[in-house]
N, C-alpha and C positions, 0 to 999 in steps of 0.2 A: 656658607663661607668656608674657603679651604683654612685648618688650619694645622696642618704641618707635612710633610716632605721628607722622606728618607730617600738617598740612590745606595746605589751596591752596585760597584762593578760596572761605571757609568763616565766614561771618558776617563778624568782625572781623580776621577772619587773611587775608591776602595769603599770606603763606607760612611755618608754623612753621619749617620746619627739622626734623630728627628730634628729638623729646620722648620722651627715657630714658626706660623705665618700670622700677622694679625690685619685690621683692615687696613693699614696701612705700615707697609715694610720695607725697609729698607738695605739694600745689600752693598757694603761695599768691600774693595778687598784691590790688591796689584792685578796686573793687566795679566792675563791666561789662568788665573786664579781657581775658575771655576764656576765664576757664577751663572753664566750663561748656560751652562748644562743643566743649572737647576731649570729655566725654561724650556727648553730643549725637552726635557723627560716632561715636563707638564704637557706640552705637544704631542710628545710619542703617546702618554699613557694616554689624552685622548685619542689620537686613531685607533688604537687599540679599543678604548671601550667602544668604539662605535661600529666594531665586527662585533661576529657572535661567539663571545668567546668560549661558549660550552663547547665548540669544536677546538681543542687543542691545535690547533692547523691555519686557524684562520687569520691567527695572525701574522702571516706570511705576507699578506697580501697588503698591511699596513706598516711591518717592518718587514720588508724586504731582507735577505740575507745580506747582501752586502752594504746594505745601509745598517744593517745587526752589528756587522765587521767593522765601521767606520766608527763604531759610540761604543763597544765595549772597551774596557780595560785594556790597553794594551795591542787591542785590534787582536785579541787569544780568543780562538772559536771555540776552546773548551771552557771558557768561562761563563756564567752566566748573568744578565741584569735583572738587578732588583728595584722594582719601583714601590715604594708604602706611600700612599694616599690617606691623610684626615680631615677629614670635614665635620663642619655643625650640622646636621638636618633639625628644620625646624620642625618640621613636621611629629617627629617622636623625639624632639628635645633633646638629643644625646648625639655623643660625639664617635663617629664611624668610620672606619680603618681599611682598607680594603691594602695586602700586599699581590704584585704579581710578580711572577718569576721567568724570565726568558730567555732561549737558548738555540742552540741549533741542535739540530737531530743528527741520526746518525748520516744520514744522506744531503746534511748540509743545510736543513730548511730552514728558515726561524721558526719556534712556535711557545707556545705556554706552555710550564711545564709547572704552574701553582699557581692556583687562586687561593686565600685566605682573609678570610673578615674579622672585624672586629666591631662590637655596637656596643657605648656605655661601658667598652674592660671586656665584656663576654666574648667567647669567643663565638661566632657564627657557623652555626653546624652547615650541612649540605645541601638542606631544604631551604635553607634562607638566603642562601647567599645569592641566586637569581635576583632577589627586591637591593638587597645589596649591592649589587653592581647596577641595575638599574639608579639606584639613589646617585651612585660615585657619576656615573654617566652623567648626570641632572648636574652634579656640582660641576663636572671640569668641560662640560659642553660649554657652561657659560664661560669661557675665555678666551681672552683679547690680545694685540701681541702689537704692539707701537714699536719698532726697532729704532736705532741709534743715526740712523742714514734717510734723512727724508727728502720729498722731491722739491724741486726748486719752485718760488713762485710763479706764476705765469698770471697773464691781463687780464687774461679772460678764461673761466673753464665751462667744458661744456655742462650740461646738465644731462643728469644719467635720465634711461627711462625709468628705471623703477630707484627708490630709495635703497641706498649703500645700506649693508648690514653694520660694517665699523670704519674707520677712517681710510682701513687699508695697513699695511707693517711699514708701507714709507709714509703715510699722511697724505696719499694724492687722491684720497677721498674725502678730504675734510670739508671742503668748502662744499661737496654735493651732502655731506650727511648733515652740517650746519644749516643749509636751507632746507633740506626735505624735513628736519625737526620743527624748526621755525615753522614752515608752512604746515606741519602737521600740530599744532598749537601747544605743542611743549613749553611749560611754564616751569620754571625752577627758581628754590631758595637754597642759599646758604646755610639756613638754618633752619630750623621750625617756628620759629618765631617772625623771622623775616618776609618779608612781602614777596612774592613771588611776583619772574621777569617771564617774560618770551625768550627763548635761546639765545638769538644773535644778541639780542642786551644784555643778556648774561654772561655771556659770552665776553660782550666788549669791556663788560664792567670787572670782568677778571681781568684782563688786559691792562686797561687802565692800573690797575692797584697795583700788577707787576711795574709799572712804572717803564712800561713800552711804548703805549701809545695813549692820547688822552680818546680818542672814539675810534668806532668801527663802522661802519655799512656795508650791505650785503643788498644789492639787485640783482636784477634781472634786464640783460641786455637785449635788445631785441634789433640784432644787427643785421647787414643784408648776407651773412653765412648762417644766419637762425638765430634762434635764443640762445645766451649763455649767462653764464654767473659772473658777478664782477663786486671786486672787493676794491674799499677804499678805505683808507686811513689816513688819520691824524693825527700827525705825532705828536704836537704841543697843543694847549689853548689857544685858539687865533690863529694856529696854523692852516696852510691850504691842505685838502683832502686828496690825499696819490693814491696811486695804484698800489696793488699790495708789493710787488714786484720794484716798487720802486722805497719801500717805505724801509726798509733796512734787512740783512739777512736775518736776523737773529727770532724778530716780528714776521718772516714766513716759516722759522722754523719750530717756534713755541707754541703756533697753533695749533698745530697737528694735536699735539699732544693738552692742551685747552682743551679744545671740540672733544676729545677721546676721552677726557674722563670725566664728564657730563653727558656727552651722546649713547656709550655702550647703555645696554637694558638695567634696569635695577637687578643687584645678586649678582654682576660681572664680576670676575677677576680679570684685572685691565693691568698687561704687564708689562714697562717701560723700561726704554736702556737712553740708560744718557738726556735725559729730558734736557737738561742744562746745558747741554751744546750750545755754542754761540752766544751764551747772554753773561753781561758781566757780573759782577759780585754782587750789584745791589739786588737785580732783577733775579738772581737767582736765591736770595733771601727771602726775596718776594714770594718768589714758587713754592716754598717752603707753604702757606698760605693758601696758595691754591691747591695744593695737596690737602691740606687738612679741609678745605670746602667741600673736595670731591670726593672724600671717605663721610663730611658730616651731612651731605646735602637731602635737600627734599624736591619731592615730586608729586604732586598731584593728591597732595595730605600725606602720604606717606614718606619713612625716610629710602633711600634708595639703595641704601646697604651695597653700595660699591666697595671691591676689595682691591688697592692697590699695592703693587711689586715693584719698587726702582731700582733699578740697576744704575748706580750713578756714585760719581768721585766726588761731588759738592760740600764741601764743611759748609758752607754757608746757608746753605738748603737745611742742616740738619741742626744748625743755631736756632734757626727761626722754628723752627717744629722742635724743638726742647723749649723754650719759650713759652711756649702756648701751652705745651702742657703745663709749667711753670706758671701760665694766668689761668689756667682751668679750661680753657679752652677742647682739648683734648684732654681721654683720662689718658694717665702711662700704661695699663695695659691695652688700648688701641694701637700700639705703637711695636712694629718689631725693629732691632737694628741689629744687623748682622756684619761679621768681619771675616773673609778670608786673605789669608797671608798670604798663600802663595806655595805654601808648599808639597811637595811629593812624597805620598799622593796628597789630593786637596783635604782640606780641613777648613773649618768653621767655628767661628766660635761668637757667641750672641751677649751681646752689652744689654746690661742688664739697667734699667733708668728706675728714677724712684717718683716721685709722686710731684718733685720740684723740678722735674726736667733734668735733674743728673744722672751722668753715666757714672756707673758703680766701678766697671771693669775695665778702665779703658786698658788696651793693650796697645804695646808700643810701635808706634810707625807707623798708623792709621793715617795723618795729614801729615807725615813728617816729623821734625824733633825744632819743634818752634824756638827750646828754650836755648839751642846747640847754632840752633843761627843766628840767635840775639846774643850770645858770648863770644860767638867766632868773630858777629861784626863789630863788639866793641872792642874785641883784642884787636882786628885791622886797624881801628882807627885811633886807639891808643900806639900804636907801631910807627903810623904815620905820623903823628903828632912829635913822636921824640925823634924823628930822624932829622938829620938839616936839611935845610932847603937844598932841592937840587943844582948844581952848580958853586957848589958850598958857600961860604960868607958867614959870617959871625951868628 
């Protein structure tokens, strides 16, 4: 599991500072803030680890120069990015640090111009640091990237020939990687305790609890264009079963992100912007719920140690997950919650929750100033009340 994040010198950021990550995390913050670069460099540092980076040069070929230019500071070619990576290896039980440092040469290339490690606090001499960047490889290979813009329902989709590795960054692989799971006998619980489902029941039973849809089905079409996939849903008890395409926008656009953090492998970091598009207040309470399923879920006797990143504006989302830690559900430290303001360069700063689900620190202007609209509307309608009727009269 990743868990913390520094940039340097990385779009809008001078310098985070380490950004907590736990298994499930939450970031919010005003619109160009920042947060998206923290995914952005989770990206970059993987292409990067997956050249060889004992050649100082080869990361050229993964950041390109003018893509160097487009995500440093300022777009300054004499500046350089720094990326610090931490993770858990379970393997030697200790927490490991990998930073790297990137720039252009003097003839304009990108390249590395520092590796440095860290395992348990020590620092990692020069022999070691090849099993070291192999380990970091291993942690941020495993991740997944849902973005905020997914593709519209459709009637019918085809069926791929080989099984989808993830949903896809729009979700226009969802419905092929929820049946290739299904057919591949994927069983999941919620809990350790819980009875374990087949996918697509799992699947619809989340749904349902969002208070989207009461059921789901998932066939196979066998039309005279060939076989395709075909989704149908029910939106009430008793109601008739639609197309997915007919069943409401909001219900083709939460799937995506359903399927995706139940589908990715156990040990993913699975990272989301905006899950709560389109759904209203209650359903996105709800979600709150399905998050905490898909950071506590099991598989095949084992827990699935999925690590999730939301990038998302929801108070309501993050009610129902204080809550739960609040009933035990959740401990507090499974939980990160982060805030950027907004300002130049960016900055962060992390709320810090206790044991009952409270925020310690809240800072100002997160959802607004609730108490500033509750006085301003009763000063309105204290104004209104003492004025005369219009048209005057006694």
């Amino acid at each position: 599991m990743l868990t913390s994040i520094r940039l340097r010198n990385l779009k809008a950021w001078e310098d985070s500072g380490d950004i907590a990550l736990a298994p499930l995390t939450l970031l919010y913050g005003a619109n160009g803030a920042g947060k998206s670069s923290i995914a952005h460099a989770l990206q970059a540092l993987r292409s990067v680890l997956a050249t060889d980076i004992t050649r100082p040069d080869a990361v050229a070929d993964a950041v390109p120069a003018a893509q160097f230019l487009d995500v440093v500071r300022d777009h300054d070619p004499l500046r350089r990015i720094g990326i610090d990576l931490g993770w858990r290896d379970a393997a030697q039980d200790a927490t490991q640090r990998l930073s790297l440092t990137l720039g252009l040469d003097d003839q304009g290339r990108s390249r590395l111009f520092a590796v440095d490690g860290q395992s348990g606090g020590t620092a990692t001499p020069a022999t070691r640091l090849p099993g070291l960047v192999a380990s970091a490889r291993d942690a941020i290979g495993r991740f997944s990237h849902l973005g905020p813009l997914r593709a519209r329902p459709r009637r019918r989709y085809p069926i791929p020939r080989h099984p989808p590795r993830d949903v896809g960054s729009r979700g226009q692989l969802a419905i092929a990687a929820m049946a290739a799971a299904d057919a591949a006998g994927r069983r999941l619980a919620a809990r350790a305790d819980a009875a374990p489902q087949g996918f697509v029941r799992f699947i619809a039973e989340r749904l349902s609890r969002l208070g989207l849809i009461d059921d789901l089905t998932l066939a196979t079409d066998h039309g005279a264009g060939g076989d395709g996939l075909v989704v149908r849903v029910t939106g009430r008890a008793g109601g008739p079963a639609v197309s997915l395409a007919d069943a409401g926008f909001g219900v083709s656009q939460i799937l995506p992100a359903a399927v995706a953090a139940f589908h990715v492998p156990a040990g993913t970091t699975l990272w989301m912007e905006q899950p709560e598009l389109h759904l209203h207040a209650a359903a996105q309470t709800a979600l709150g719920d399905l998050m905490v399923d898909a950071v506590s879920a099991w598989e095949n006797g084992r827990p699935r140690a999925v690590q999730i990143i939301l990038e998302t504006h929801s108070e309501a989302l993050l009610n129902r997950i204080q809550r739960r830690i609040a009933e035990g559900m959740l401990a507090a430290d499974q939980l990160a919650v982060h805030w950027c303001p907004g300002t130049v360069p960016a900055t962060i700063e992390q709320l810090h929750i206790d044991e009952t689900g409270e925020i310690l620190n809240w800072p100002d202007g997160v959802f607004g100033d609730e108490m500033a609209e509750l006085t301003a509307r009763a000063m309105a309608t204290a104004r209104r009340r003492t004025q005369p009727p219009e048209g005057g009269g006694a």
